[in-house]
Backbone as XML, in Angstrom:
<?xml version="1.0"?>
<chain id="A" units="angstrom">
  <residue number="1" name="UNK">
    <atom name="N" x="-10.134" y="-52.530" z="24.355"/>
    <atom name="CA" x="-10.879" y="-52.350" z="23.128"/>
    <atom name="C" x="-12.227" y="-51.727" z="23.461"/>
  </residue>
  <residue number="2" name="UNK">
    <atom name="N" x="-12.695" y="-50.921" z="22.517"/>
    <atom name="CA" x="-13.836" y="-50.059" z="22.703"/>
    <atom name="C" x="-14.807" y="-50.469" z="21.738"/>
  </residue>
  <residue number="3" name="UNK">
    <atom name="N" x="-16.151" y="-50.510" z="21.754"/>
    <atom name="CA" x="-17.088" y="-50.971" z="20.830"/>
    <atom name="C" x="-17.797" y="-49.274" z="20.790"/>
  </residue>
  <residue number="4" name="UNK">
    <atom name="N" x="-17.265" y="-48.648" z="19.161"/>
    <atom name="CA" x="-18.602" y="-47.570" z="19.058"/>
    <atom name="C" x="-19.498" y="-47.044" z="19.360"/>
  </residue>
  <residue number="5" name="UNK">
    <atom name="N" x="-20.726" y="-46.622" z="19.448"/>
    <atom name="CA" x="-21.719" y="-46.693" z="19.076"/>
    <atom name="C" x="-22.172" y="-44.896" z="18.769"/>
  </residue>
  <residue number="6" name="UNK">
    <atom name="N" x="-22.847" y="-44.794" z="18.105"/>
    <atom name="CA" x="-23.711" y="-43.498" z="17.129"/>
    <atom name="C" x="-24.911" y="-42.823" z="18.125"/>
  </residue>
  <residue number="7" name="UNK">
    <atom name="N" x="-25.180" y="-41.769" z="18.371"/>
    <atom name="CA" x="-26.281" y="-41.820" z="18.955"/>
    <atom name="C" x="-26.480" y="-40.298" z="18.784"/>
  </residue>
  <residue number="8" name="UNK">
    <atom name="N" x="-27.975" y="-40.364" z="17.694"/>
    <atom name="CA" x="-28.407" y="-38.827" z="17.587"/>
    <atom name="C" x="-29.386" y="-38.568" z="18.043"/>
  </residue>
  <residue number="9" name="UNK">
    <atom name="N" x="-29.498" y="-37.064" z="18.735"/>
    <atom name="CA" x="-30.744" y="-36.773" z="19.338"/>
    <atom name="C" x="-31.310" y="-35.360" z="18.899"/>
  </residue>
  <residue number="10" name="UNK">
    <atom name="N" x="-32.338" y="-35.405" z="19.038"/>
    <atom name="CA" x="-32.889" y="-33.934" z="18.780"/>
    <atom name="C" x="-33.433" y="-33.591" z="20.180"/>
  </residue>
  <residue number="11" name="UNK">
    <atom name="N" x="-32.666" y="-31.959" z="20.737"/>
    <atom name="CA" x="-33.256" y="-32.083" z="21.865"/>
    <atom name="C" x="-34.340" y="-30.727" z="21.724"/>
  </residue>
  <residue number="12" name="UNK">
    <atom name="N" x="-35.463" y="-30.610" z="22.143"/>
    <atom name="CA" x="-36.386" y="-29.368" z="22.381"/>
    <atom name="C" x="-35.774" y="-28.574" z="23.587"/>
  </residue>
  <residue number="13" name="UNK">
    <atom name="N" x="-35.770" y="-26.981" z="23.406"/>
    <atom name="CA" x="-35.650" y="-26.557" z="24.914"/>
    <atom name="C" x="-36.550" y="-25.205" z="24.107"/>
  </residue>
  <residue number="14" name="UNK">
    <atom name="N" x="-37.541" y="-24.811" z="25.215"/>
    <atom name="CA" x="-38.453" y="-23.746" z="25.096"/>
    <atom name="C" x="-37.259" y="-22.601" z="25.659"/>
  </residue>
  <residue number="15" name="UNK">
    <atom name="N" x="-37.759" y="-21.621" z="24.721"/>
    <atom name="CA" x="-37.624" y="-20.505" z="25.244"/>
    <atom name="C" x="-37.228" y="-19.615" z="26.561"/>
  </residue>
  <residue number="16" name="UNK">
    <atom name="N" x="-38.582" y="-20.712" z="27.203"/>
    <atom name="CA" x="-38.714" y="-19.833" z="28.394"/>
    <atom name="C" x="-37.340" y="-20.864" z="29.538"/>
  </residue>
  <residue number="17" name="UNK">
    <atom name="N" x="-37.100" y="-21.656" z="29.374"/>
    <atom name="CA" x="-36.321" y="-22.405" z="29.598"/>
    <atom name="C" x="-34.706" y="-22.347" z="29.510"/>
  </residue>
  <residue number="18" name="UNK">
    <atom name="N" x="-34.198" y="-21.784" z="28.249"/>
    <atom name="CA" x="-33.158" y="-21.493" z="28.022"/>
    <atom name="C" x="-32.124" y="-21.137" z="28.974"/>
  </residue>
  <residue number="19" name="UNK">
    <atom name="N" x="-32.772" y="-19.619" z="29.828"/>
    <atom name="CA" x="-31.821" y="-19.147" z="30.724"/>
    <atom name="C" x="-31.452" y="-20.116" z="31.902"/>
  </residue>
  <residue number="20" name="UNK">
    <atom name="N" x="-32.454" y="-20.960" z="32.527"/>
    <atom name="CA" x="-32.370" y="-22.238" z="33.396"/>
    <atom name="C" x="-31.325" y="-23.267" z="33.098"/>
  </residue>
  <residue number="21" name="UNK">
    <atom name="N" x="-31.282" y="-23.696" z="31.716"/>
    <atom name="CA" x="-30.611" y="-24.489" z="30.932"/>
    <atom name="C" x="-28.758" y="-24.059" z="31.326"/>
  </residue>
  <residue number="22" name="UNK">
    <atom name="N" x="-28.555" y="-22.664" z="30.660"/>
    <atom name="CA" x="-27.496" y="-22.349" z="30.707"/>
    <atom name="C" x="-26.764" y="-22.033" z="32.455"/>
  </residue>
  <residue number="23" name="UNK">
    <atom name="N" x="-28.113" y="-21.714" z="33.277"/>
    <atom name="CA" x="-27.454" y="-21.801" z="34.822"/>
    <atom name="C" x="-27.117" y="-23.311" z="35.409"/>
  </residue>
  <residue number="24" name="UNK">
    <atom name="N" x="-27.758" y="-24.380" z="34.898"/>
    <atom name="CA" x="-27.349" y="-25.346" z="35.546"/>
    <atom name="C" x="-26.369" y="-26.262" z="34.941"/>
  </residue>
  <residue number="25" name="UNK">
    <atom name="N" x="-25.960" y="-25.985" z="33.492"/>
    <atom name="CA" x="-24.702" y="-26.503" z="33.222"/>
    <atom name="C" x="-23.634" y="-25.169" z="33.565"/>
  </residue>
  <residue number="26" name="UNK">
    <atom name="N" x="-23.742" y="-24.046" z="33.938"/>
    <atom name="CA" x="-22.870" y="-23.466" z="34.327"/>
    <atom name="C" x="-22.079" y="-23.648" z="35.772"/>
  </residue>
  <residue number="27" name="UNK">
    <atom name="N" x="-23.589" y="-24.172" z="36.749"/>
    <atom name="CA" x="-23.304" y="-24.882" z="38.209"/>
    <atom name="C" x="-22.469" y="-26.228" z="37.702"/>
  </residue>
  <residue number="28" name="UNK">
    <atom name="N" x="-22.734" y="-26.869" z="37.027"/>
    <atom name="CA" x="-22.082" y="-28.672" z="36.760"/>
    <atom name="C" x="-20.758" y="-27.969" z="36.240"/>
  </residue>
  <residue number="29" name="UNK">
    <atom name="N" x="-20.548" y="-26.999" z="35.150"/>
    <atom name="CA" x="-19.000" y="-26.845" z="34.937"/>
    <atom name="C" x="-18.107" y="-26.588" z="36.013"/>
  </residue>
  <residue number="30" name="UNK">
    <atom name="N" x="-18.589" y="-25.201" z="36.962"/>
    <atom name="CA" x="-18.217" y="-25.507" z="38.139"/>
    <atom name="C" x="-18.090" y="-26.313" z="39.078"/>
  </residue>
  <residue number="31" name="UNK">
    <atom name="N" x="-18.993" y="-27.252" z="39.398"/>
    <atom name="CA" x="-18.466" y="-28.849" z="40.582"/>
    <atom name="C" x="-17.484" y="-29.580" z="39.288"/>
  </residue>
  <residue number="32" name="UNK">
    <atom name="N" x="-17.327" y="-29.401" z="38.383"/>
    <atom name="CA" x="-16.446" y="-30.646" z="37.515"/>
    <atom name="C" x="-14.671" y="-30.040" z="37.676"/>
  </residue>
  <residue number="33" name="UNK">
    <atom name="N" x="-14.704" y="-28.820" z="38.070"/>
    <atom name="CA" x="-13.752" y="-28.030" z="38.018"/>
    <atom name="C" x="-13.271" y="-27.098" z="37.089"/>
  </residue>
  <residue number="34" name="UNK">
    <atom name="N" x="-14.171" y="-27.195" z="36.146"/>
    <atom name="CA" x="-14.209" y="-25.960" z="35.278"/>
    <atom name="C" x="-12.714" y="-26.567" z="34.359"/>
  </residue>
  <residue number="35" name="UNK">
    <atom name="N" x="-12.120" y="-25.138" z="34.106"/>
    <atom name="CA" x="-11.219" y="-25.115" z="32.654"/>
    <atom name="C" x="-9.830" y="-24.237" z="33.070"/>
  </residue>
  <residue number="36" name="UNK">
    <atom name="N" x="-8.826" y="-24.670" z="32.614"/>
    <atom name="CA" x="-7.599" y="-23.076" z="32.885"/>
    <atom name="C" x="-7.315" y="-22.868" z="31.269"/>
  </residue>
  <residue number="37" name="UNK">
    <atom name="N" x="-6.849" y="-21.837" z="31.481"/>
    <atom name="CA" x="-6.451" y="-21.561" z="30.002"/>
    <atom name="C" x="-4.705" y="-20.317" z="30.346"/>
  </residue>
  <residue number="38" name="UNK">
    <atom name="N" x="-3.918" y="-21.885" z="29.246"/>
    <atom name="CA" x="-2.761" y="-21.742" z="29.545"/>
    <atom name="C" x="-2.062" y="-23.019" z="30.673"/>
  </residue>
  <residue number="39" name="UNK">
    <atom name="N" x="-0.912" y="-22.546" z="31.012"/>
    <atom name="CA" x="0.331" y="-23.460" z="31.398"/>
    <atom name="C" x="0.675" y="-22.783" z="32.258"/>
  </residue>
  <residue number="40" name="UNK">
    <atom name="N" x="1.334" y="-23.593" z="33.560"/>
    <atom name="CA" x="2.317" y="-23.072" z="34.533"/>
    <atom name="C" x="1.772" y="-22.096" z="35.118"/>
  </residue>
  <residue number="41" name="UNK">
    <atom name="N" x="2.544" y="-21.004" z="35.558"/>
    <atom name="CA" x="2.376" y="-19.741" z="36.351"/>
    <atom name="C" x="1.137" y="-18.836" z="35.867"/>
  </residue>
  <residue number="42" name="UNK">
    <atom name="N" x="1.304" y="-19.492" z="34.530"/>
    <atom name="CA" x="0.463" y="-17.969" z="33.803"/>
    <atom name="C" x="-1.121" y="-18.921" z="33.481"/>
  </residue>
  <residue number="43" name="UNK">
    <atom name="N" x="-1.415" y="-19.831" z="34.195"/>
    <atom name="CA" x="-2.435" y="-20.335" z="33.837"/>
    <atom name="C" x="-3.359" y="-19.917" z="35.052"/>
  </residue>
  <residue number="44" name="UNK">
    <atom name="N" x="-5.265" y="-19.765" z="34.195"/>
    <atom name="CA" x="-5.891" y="-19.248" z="34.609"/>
    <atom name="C" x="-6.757" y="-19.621" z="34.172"/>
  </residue>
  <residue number="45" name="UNK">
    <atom name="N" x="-8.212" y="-19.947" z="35.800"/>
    <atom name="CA" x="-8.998" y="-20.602" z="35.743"/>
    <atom name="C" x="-10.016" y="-19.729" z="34.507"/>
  </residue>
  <residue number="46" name="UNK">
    <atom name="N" x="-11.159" y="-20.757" z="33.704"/>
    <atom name="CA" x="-11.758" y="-20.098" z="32.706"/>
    <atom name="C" x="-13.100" y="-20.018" z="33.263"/>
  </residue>
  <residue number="47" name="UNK">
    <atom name="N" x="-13.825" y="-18.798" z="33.683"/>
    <atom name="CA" x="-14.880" y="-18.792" z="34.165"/>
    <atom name="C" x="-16.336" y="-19.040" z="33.878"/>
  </residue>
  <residue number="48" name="UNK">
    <atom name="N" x="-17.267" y="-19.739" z="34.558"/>
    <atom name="CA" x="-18.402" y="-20.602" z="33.960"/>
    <atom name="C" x="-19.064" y="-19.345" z="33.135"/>
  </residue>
  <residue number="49" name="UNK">
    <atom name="N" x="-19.331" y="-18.442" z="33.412"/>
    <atom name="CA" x="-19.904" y="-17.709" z="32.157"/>
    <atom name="C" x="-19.019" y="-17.113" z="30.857"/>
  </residue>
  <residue number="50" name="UNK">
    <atom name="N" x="-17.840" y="-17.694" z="30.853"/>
    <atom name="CA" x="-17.278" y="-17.086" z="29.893"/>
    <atom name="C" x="-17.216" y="-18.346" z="29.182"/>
  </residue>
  <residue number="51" name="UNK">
    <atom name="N" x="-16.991" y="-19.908" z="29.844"/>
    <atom name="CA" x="-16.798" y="-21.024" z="29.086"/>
    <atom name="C" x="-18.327" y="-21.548" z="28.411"/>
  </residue>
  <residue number="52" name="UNK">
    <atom name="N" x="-19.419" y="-21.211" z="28.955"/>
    <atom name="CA" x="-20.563" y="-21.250" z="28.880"/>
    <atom name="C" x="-21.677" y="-20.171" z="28.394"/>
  </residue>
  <residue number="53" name="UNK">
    <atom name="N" x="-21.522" y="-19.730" z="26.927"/>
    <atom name="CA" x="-21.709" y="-18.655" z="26.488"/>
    <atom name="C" x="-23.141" y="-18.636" z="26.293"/>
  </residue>
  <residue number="54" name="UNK">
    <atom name="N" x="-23.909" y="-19.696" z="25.919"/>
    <atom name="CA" x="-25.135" y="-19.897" z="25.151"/>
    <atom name="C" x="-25.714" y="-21.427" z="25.460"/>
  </residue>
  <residue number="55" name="UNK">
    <atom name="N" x="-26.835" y="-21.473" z="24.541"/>
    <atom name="CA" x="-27.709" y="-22.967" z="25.279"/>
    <atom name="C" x="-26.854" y="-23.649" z="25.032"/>
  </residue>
  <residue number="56" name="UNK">
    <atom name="N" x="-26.270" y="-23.855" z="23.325"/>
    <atom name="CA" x="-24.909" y="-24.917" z="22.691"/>
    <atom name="C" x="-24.209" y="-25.114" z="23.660"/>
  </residue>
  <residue number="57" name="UNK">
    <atom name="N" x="-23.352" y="-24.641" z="24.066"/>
    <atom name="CA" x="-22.204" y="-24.763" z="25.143"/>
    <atom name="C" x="-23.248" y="-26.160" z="26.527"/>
  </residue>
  <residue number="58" name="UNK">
    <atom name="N" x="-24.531" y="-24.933" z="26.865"/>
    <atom name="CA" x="-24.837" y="-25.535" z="28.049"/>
    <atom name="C" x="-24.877" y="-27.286" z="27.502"/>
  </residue>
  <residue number="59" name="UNK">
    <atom name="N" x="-25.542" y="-27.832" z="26.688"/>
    <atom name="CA" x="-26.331" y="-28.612" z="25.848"/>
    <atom name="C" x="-24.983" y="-29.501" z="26.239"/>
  </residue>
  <residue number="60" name="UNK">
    <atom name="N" x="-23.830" y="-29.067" z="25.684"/>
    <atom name="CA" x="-22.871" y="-30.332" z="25.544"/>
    <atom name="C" x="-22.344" y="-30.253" z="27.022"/>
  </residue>
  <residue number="61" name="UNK">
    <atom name="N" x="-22.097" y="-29.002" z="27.873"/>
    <atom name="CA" x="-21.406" y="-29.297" z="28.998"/>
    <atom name="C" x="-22.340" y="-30.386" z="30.148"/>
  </residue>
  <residue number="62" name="UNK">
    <atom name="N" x="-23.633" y="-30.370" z="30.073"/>
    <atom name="CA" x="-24.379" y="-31.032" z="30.521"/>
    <atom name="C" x="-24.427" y="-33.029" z="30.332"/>
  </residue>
  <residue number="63" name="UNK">
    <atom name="N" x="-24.085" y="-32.852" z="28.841"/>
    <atom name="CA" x="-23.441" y="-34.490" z="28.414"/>
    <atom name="C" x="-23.188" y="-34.707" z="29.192"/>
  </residue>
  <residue number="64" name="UNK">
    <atom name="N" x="-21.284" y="-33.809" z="28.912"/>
    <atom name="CA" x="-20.281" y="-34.380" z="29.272"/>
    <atom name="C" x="-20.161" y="-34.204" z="31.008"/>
  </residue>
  <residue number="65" name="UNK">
    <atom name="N" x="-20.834" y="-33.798" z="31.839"/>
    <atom name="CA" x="-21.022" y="-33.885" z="32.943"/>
    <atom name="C" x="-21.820" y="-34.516" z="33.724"/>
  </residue>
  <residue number="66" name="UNK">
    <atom name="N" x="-22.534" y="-35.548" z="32.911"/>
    <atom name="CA" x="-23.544" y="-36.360" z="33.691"/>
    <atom name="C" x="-22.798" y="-37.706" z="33.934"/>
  </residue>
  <residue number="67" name="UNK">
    <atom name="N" x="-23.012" y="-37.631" z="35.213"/>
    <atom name="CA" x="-22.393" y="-38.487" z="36.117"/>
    <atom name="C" x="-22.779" y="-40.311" z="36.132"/>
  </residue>
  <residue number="68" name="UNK">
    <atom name="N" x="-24.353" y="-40.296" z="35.794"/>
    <atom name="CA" x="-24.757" y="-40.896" z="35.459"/>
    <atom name="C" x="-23.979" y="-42.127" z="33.807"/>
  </residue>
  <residue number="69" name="UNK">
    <atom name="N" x="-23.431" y="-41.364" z="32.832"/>
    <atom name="CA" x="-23.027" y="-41.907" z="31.939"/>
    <atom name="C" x="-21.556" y="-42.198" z="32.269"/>
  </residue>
  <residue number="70" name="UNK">
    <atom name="N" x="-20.883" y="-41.123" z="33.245"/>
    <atom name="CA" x="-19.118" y="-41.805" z="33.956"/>
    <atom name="C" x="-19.588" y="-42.695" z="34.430"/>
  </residue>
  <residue number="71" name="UNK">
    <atom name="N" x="-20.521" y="-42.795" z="35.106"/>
    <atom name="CA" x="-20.753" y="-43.757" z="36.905"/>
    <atom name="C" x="-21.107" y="-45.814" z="35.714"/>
  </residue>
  <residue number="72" name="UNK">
    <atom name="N" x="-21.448" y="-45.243" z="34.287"/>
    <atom name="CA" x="-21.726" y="-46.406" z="33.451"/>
    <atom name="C" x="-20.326" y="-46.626" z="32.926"/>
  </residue>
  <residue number="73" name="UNK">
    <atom name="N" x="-19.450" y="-46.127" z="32.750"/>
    <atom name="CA" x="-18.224" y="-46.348" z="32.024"/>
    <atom name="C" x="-17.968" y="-45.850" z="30.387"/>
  </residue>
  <residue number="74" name="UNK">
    <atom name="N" x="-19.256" y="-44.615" z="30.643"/>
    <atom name="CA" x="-19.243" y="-44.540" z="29.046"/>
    <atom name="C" x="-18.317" y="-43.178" z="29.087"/>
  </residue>
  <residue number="75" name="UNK">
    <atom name="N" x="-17.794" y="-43.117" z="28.240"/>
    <atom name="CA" x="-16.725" y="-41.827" z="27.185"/>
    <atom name="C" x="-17.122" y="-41.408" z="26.196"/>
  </residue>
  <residue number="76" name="UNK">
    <atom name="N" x="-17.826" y="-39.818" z="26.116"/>
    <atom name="CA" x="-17.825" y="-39.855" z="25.170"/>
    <atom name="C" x="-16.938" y="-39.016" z="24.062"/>
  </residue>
  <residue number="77" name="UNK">
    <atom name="N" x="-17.003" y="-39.735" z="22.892"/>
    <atom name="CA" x="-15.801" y="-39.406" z="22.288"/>
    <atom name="C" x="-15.958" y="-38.351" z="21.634"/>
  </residue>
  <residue number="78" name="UNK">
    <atom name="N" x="-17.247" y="-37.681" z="20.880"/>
    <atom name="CA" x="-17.174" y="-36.126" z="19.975"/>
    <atom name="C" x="-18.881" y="-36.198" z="20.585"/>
  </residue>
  <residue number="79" name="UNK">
    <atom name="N" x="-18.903" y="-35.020" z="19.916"/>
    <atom name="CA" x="-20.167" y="-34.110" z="20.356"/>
    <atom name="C" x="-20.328" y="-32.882" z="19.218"/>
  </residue>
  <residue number="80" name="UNK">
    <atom name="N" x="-21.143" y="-32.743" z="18.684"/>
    <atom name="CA" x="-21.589" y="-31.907" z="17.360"/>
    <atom name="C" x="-22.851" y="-30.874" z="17.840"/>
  </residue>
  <residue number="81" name="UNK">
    <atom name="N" x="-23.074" y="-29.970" z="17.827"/>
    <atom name="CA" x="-24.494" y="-29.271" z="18.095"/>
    <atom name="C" x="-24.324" y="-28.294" z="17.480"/>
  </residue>
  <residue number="82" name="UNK">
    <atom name="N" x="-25.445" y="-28.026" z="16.722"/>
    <atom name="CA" x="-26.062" y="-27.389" z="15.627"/>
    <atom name="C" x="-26.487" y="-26.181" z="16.424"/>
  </residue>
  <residue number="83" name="UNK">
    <atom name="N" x="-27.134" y="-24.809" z="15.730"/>
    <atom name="CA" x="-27.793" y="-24.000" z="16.082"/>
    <atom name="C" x="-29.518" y="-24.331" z="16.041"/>
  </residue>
  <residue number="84" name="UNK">
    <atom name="N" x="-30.034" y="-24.000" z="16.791"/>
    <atom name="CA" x="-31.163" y="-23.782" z="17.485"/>
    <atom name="C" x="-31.943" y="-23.290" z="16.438"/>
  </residue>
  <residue number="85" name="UNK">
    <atom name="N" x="-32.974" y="-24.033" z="15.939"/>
    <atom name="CA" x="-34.041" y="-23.414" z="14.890"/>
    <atom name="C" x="-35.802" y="-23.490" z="15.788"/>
  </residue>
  <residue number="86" name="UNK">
    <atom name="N" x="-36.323" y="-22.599" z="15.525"/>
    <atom name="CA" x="-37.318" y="-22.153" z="15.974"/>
    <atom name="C" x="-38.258" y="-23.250" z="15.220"/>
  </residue>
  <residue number="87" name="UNK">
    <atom name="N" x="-39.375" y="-23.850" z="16.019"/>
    <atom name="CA" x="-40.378" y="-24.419" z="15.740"/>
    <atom name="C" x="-41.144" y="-24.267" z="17.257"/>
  </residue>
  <residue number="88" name="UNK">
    <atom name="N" x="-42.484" y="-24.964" z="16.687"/>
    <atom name="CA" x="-44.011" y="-25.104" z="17.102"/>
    <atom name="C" x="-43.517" y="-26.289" z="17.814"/>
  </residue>
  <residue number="89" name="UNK">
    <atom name="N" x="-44.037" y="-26.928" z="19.040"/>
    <atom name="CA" x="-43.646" y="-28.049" z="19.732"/>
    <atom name="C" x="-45.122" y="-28.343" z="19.466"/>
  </residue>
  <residue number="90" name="UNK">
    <atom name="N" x="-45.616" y="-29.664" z="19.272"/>
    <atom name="CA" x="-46.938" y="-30.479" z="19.610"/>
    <atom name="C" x="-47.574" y="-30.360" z="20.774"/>
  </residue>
</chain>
C-alpha cells in the first residue's frame, strides 16, 4: 500500500542558466540509461539531445533521476510542467 502525497513547486531558472540546466539532465539521462524507441531488432537507443529538447524536459528528467528520492523509496507517480513565463526575480 502506498500513501499519496501532492507536492507543488515553482521552480526559478535564470536565463543565463538554462543551457547548464539542459546539459546536466542530459548527462543524468545518459548514466540512467537513457530511452530506446521501439522493440526487438529494430529498437534504438533515443539520444540525450533528442529526448531532452528544452529546460521542460531537463526540469522533469532531473526529478526523475535524483537518486537521492530512489535511495528514499519514493516513486514518483506523474509530473506536469508548464511553460516558462518570464518574470523579475527579487
Amino acid at each position: 500500500m502506498y500513501n499519496k502525497y501532492e507536492l507543488q513547486l515553482e521552480i526559478l531558472v535564470s536565463e543565463r542558466s538554462e543551457e547548464r540546466v539542459i546539459q546536466i539532465a542530459r548527462r543524468v539521462y545518459s548514466e540512467r540509461g537513457g530511452a530506446t524507441e521501439g522493440s526487438g531488432q529494430s529498437a534504438c537507443q533515443i539520444s540525450a539531445e533528442e529526448f531532452i529538447d528544452g529546460v521542460q524536459d531537463a526540469l522533469i528528467e532531473l526529478l526523475e533521476g535524483n537518486s537521492r528520492l530512489q535511495d528514499a523509496g519514493i516513486e514518483i507517480h506523474s509530473i506536469k510542467c508548464s511553460s516558462g513565463e518570464p518574470i523579475r526575480a527579487a
